[in-house]
N, C-alpha and C positions, 0 to 999 in steps of 0.2 A: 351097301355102304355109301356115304354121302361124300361128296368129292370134295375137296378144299375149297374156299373162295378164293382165293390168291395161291399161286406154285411158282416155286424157281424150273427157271428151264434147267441148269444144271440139274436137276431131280429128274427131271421128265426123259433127260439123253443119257444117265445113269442105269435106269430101269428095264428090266426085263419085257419082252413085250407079249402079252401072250391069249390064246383067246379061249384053252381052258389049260388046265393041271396038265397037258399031254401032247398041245402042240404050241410050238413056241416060233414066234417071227425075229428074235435075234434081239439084242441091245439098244438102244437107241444110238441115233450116230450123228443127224444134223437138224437143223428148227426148218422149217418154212412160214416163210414171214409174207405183210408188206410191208417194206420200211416207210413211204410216205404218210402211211397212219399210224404207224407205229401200230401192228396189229399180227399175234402171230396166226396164222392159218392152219397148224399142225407141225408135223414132225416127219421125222422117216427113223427105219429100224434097218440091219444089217443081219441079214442072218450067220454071217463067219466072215473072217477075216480076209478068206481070198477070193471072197462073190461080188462082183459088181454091182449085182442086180441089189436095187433097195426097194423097201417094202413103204410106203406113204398114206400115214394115217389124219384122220383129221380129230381135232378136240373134240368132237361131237359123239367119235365112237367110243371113247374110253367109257367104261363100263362100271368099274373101279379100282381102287389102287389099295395094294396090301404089301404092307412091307415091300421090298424092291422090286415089286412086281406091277406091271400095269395089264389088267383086262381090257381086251376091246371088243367089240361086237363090229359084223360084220368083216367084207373080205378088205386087202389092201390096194393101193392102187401101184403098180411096178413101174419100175423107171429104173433109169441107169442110171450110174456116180457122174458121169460127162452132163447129164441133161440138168440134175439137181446143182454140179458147181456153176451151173450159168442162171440160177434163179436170185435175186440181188437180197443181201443180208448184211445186218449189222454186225453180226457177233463176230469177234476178235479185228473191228475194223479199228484205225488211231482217230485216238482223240485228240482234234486238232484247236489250240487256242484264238484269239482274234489274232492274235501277231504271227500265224500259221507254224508256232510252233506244237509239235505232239510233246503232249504230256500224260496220256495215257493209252491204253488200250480196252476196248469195251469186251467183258469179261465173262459177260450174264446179263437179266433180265429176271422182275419179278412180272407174272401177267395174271388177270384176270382167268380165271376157269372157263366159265358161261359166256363172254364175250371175245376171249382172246385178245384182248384189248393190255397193249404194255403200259404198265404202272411206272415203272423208274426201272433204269439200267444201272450197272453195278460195273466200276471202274476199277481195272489193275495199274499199278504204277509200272509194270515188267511185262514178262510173261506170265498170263493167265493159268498156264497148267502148274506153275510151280506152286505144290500145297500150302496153305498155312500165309497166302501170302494175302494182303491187306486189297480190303474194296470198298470203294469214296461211291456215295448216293450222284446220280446226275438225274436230275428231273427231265421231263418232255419238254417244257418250257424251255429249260436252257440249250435245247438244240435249236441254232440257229441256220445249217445247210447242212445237205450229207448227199454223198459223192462213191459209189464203190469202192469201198475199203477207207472213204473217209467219212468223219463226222466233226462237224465245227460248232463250237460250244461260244457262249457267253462270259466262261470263266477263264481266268488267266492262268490258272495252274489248282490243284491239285487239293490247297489248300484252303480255298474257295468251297469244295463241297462237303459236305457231311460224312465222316468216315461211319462207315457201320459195319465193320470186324476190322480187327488191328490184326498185324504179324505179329509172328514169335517176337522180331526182331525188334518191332516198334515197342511192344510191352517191355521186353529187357531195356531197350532206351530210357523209355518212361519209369521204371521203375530204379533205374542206375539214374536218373537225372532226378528223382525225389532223394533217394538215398545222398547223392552227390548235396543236395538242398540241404539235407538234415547236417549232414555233416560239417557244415558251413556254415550253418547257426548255431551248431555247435562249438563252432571255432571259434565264432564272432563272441560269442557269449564268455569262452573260457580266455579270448583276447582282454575284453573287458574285465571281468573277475579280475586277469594278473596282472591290469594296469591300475586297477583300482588300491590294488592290495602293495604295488608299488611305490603309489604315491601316499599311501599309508606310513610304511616305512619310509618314505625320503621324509615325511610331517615329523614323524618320530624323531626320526635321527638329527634333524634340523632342532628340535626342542634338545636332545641331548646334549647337542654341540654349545647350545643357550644355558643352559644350567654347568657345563662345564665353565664356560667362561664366567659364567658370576662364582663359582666355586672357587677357580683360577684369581680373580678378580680379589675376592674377598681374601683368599689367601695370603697374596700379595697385599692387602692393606694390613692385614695383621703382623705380619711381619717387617712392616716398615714400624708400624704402632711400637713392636717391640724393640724395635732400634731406637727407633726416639726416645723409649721408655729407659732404654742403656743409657744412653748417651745422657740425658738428663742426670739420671742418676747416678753417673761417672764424675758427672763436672758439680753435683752436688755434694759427693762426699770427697773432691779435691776441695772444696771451696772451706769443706767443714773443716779439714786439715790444716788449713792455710789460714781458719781463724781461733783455732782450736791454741789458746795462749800456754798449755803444757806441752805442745810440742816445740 
């Protein structure tokens, strides 16, 4: 079976180690790296949980990889858990910004197969072990110094690099911050609509108020018309009266 060109090392310390169907070297447990080349050299296995002794393999013997299992050929080389914490390594060291604050923690690494050569490292904003949780792209280039257990970057924070998986938590964000968006243009839209629809009616009712008063208006002359039209015609048939020579 043909081996991948690129693996995450979280795959590689996940996996079973074993070198047929029947004898098994245990889980994989820590990387062996060099950090100034940024280059891993292999790995180590754990055969149980209360053996010091680890088993130390290198990329060259793996054989092939099936399902959560890794084939190696050849024997291991032994070493104790004391002699491997003192071999220098990046993984879960802080990421430290130029104004020396940490902004993250280095989580992972994707590397070359055939060369063991690291591609890009893969940033936690927390702790690393907690599942499902979010990891930002950091290039080789933007390692500017690295120090046991630290690593100083180019970028100012977090937001600078490239995320490539989101959390649960960031997707509920983003999806409650579109929903929140929609609903807000929804609002804008039906504020519109009900101001539009109000100065509708103040237009209307402003014309009403207009035709009432010429209604009012007209009313009132009619009604005077009709008084004068009295009154004329009161002092026209006194007058007729007053010449009328049978009275």
């Amino acid at each position: 079976m043909k081996l991948p060109k690129e693996y995450l090392l979280s795959d590689l310390l996940s996996h079973h180690v074993r070198e047929n169907m029947t004898l098994s070297y245990g889980v994989g447990d820590t990387v062996w790296m060099h950090p100034p080349v940024h280059r891993i050299l292999g790995w180590s296995s754990k055969p149980s949980n209360f053996n010091l002794q680890r088993n130390v393999w290198r990329l060259n013997q793996i054989s092939q990889i099936v399902n959560n299992e890794i084939f190696v050929k050849g024997e291991p080389a032994l070493t104790e858990l004391s002699v491997l914490t003192r071999f220098p390594n990046l993984l879960f060291a802080n990421l430290i910004n130029p104004n020396g604050f940490k902004i993250g923690i280095i989580a992972d690494f994707v590397f070359e197969f055939k060369t063991g050569k690291i591609k890009y490292y893969l940033i936690s904003r927390s702790n690393p072990k907690i599942p499902g949780s979010s990891r930002w792209k950091l290039d080789i280039p933007s390692i500017i110094d690295q120090q046991p257990g630290l690593v100083f970057c180019s970028e100012e924070n977090l937001n600078d690099l490239s995320l490539l998986k989101s959390s649960f938590k960031n997707e509920v964000f983003k999806k409650s911050k579109v929903l929140i968006n929609r609903f807000d243009n929804m609002k804008n839209v039906a504020t519109n609509k009900l101001e539009n629809w109000l100065e509708d009616e103040n237009y209307l009712s402003q014309d009403e108020q207009i035709s009432g008063k010429n209604v009012s208006n007209k009313s009132i002359y009619n009604e005077d018309k009709k008084n004068y039209s009295d009154n004329i015609g009161f002092k026209s048939s006194n007058r007729k009266k007053e010449d009328d020579p049978w009275i």
